[in-house]
C-alpha positions in Angstrom: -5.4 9.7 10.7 -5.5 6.2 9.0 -7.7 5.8 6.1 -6.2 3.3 5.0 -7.6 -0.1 3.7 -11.2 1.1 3.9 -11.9 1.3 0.1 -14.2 4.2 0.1 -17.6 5.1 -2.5 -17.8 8.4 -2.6 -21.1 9.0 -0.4 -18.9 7.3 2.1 -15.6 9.6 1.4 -17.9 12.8 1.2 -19.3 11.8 4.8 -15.6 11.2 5.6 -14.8 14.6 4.3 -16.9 16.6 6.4 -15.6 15.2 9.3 -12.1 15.7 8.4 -12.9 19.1 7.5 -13.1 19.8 11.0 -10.3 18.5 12.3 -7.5 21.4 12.9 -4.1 19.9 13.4 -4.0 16.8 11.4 -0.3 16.3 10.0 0.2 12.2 9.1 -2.7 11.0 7.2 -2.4 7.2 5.5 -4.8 6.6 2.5 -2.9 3.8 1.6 -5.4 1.4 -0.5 -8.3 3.7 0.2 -9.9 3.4 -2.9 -9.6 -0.7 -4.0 -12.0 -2.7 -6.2 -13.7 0.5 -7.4 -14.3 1.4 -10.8 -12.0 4.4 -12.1 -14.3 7.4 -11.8 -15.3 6.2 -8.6 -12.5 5.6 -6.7 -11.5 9.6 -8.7 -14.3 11.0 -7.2 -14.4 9.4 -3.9 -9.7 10.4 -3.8 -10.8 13.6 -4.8 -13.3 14.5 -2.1 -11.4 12.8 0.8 -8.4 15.2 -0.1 -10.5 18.2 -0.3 -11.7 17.1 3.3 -7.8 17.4 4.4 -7.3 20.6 2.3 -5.9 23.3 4.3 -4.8 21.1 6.7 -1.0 21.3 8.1 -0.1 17.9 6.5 3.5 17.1 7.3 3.3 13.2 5.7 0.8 11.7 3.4 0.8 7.9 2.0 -1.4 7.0 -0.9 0.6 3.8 -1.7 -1.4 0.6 -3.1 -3.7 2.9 -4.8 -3.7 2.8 -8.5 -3.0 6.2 -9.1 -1.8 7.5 -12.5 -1.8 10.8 -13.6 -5.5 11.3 -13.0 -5.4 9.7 -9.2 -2.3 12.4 -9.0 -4.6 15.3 -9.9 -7.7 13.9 -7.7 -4.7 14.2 -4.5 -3.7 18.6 -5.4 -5.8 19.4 -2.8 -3.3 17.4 0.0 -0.4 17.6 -2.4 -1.0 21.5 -2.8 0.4 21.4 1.2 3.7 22.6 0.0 4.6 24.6 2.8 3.9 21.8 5.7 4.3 18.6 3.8 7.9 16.6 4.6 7.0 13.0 3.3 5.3 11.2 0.8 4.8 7.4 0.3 3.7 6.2 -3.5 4.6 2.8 -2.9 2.8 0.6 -5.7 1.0 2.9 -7.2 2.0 1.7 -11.0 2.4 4.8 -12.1 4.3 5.5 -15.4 7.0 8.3 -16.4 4.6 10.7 -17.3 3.0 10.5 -14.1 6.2 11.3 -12.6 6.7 14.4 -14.5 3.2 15.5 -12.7 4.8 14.8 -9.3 7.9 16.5 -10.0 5.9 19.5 -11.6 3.7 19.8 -8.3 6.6 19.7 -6.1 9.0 22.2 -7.6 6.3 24.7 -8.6 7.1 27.1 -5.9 11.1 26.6 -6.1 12.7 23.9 -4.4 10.6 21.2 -2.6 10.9 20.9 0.6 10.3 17.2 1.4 12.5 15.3 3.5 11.2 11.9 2.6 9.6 10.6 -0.8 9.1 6.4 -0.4 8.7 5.5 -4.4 9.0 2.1 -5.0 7.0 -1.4 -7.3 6.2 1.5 -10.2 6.5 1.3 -13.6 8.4 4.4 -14.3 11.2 3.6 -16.0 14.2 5.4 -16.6 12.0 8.7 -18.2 10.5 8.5 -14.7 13.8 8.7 -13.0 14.9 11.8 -15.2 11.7 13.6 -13.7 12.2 12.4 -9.8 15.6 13.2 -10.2 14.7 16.9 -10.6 12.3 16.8 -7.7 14.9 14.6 -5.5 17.9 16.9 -6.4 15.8 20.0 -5.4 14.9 18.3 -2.1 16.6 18.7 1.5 
């Protein structure tokens, strides 16, 4: 499923949403850039309700690189990040997210014991070395 470049309102994501909803098997979804040139609550609301389309859904890969995420972006994604038991990789590819948006990430991933991603794409962030500390937990507790 490719979302990607489409910048979405949320009346648009919502009718996106419903569709999406329906769909049984979908396992690589790019939102890459999904939500650009909108202002902060918007492109929130519109992240959050295209994720709560896919929720449920036996996601095995999910990119939401190019979106300018932070913590609060992070949280708007739990309900495709909350695929713990199906999802293998992840792209946050310049995203500009700082450490403590890492330690959200790391936090989601490791909640249930080890993750169990195969793939995690992280790069053009602005982590830092506190955000290396907290990927290192979730990429040393990763096949």
């Amino acid at each position: 499923m490719n979302l990607s470049t489409k910048s979405f309102d949320p009346e648009s994501a919502g009718i996106v949403a419903g569709v999406l909803a329906m769909l049984e098997n979908v396992r690589v979804v790019n939102m890459a850039d999904c939500i650009a040139g909108r202002v902060e609550d918007t492109a929130l609301e519109a992240l959050e309700t295209l994720c709560k389309g896919l929720a449920g859904k036996p996601l095995e890969e999910i990119n939401l690189s190019d979106n300018a995420l932070g913590t609060k972006g992070v949280k708007a994604c739990l309900a495709v990040l909350a695929s713990l038991d199906s999802l293998r990789a992840i792209h946050f590819n310049n995203n500009g997210m700082a450490a403590e948006t890492t330690e959200v990430i790391a936090d989601i991933f490791l909640k249930n014991g080890p993750s169990q991603l195969h793939k995690f794409h992280f790069s053009n962030n602005m982590s830092g070395q506190g955000g290396g500390i907290h990927l290192g937990r979730l990429l040393s507790s990763s096949p």
